[in-house]
MILO-311774 format. One record per residue: x, y, z of N, C-alpha, C in turn. Coordinates in pm, whole numbers, padded with zeros to 5 digits, always signed. Each point is the difference from the previous one (the first is absolute). Example, Ala and Ser with C-alpha at 12.3 -4.5 7.8 and 13.67 -1.06 7.14 Angstrom:
+01319-00569+00780-00089+00119+00000+00090+00120+00000;-00035+00105-00072+00082+00119+00006-00077+00109+00073;
This chain:
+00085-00117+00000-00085+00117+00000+00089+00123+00000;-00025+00048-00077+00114+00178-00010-00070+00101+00125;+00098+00052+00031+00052+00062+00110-00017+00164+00011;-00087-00006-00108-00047+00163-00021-00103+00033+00092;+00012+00118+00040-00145+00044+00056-00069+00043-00085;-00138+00002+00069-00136+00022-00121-00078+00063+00126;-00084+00077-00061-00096+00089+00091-00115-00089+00057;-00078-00002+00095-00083-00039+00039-00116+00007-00086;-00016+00120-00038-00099-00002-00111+00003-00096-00123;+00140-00019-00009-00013-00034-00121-00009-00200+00013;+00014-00020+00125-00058-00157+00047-00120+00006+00023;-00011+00102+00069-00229-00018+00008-00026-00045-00139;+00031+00075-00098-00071-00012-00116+00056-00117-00080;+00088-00058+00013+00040-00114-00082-00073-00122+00089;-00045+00021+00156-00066-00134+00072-00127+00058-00073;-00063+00094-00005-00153+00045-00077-00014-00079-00122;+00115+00062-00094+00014-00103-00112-00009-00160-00054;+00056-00017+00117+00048-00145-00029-00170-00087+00077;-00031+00093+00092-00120-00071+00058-00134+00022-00089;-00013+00099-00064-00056+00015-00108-00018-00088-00070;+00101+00012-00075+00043-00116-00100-00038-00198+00042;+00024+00028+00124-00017-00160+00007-00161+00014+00043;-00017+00067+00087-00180+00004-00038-00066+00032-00174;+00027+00053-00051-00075+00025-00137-00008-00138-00090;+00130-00068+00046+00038-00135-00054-00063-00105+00034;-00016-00027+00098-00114-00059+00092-00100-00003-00043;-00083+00082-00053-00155+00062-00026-00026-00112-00150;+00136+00030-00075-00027-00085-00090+00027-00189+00001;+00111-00004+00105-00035-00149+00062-00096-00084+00033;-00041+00082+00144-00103-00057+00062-00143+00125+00011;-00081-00007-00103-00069+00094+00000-00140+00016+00118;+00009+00105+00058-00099+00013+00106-00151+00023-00073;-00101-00055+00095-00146+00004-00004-00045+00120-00054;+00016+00101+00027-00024+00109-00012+00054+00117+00048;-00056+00109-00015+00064+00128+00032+00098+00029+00135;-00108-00029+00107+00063+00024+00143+00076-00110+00048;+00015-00104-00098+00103-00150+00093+00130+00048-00083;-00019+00084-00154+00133+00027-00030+00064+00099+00078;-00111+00147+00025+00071+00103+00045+00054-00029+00174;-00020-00065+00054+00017-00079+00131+00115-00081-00011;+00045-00098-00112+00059-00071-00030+00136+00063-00037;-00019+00131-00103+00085+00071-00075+00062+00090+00135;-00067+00066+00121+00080+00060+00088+00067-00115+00121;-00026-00126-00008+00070-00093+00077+00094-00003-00039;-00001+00047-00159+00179-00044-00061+00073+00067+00024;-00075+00157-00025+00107+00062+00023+00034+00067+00106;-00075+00004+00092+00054-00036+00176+00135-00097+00019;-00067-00189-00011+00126-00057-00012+00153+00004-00048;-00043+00074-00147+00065+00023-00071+00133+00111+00085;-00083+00135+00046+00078+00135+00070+00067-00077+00122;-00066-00109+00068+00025-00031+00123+00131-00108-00022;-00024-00124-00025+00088-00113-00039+00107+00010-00161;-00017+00095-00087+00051+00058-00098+00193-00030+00021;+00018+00082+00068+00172+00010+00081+00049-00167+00010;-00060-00025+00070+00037-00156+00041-00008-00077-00091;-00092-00022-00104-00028-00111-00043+00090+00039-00135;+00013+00107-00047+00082+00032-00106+00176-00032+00047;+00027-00021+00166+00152-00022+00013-00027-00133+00039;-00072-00035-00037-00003-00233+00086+00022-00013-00178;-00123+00033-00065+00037-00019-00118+00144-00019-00061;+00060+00148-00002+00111-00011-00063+00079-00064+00029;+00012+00005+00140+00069-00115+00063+00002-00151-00075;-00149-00063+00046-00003-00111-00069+00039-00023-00165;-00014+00101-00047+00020-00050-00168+00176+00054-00004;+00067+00064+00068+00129+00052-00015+00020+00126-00062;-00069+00073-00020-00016+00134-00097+00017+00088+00105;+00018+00019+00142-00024+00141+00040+00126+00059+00016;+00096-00037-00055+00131+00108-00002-00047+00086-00171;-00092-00036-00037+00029+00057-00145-00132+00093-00018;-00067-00031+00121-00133+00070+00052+00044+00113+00035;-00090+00138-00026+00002+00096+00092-00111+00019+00090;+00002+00113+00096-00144+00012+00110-00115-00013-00076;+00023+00095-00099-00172-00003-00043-00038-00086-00091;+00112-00072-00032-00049-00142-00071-00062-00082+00096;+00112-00031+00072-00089-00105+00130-00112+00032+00028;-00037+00146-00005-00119+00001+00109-00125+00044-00109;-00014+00008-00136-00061-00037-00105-00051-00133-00032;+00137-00093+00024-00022-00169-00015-00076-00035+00133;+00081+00037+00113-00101-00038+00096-00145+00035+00038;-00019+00139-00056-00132+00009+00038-00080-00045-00118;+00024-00020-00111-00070-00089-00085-00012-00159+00026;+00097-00018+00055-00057-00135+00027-00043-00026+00136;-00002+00114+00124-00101-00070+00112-00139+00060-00072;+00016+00093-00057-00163+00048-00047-00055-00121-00075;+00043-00012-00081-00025-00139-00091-00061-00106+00125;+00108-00076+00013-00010-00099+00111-00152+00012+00091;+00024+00160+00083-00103+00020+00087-00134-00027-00077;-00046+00095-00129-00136+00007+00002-00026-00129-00080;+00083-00115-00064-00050-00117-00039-00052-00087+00142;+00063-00040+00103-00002-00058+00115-00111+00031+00049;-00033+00170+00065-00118+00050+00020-00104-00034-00082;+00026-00032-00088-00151+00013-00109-00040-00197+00004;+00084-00047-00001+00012-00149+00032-00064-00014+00090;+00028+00056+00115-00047-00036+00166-00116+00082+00011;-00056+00097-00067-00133+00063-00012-00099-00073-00054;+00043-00054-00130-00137-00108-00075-00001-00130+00047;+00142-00022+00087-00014-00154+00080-00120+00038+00156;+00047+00108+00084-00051+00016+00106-00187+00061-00048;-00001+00022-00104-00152+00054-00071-00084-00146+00030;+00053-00092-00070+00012-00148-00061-00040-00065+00164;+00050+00015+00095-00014-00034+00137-00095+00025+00080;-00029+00114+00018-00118+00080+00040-00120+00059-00047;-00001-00123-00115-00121+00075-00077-00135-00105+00071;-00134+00097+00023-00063-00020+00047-00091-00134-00095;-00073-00101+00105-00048-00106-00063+00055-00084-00015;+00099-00049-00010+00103-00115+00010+00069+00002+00059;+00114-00113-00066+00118-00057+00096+00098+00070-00053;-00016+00086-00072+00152+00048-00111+00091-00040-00040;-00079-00131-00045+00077-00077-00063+00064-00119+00047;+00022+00033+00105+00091-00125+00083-00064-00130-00047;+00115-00086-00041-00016-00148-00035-00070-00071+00121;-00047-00121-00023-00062-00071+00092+00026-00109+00056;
C-alpha cells in the first residue's frame, strides 16, 4: 500500500463510491420485491459498505497478495464494494427466508 497521504475527504468519498457501486450491482443480482425492500436494501449497503469498507478492502488484499501495489483509496473502493455487495445480497437472502418463516397460516415451509 503506498505511503502517501490522502485527505479524509477524499476516503469518505471513495468508501461512498465503492459502496455505491457494490449496492447498484446487487440490485441487478439479486433483484428486490419492490420499491421499499430495494431502497432499504440499497442503504444497508451502503452503510456496510462506509462502515466495514476499510477492512474488508485490506483482508482482501491481503488475501489475494495485491496490497503493496494497492493504494488507500483503492482498498477502500474494493472494500466497500464488496462488503456492500456481500451485505445487501445476505440481507435480502435472510429477508425472503425469514418472510418464508413467519408467514401467517402455515408452517413456512418446514419439512415434515
Amino acid at each position: 500500500m503506498s505511503g502517501d497521504p490522502i485527505s479524509p475527504a477524499v476516503l469518505y468519498v471513495a468508501k461512498f463510491a465503492g459502496a455505491a457501486a457494490g449496492s447498484a450491482i446487487s440490485v441487478a443480482y439479486f433483484l428486490p420485491r419492490g420499491r421499499r425492500e430495494a431502497a432499504a436494501r440499497f442503504l444497508i449497503g451502503i452503510v456496510t459498505g462506509m462502515v466495514f469498507g476499510p477492512p474488508a478492502g485490506l483482508m482482501l488484499a491481503e488475501r489475494l497478495g495485491i496490497g503493496a501495489v494497492l493504494t488507500s483509496v483503492e482498498l477502500a473502493v474494493m472494500g466497500s464494494a464488496a462488503a456492500s455487495l456481500c451485505a445487501w445480497w445476505a440481507l435480502g437472502a435472510l429477508s425472503r427466508f425469514a418472510d418464508g418463516l413467519f408467514r401467517r397460516g402455515g408452517d413456512g415451509g418446514a419439512p415434515r
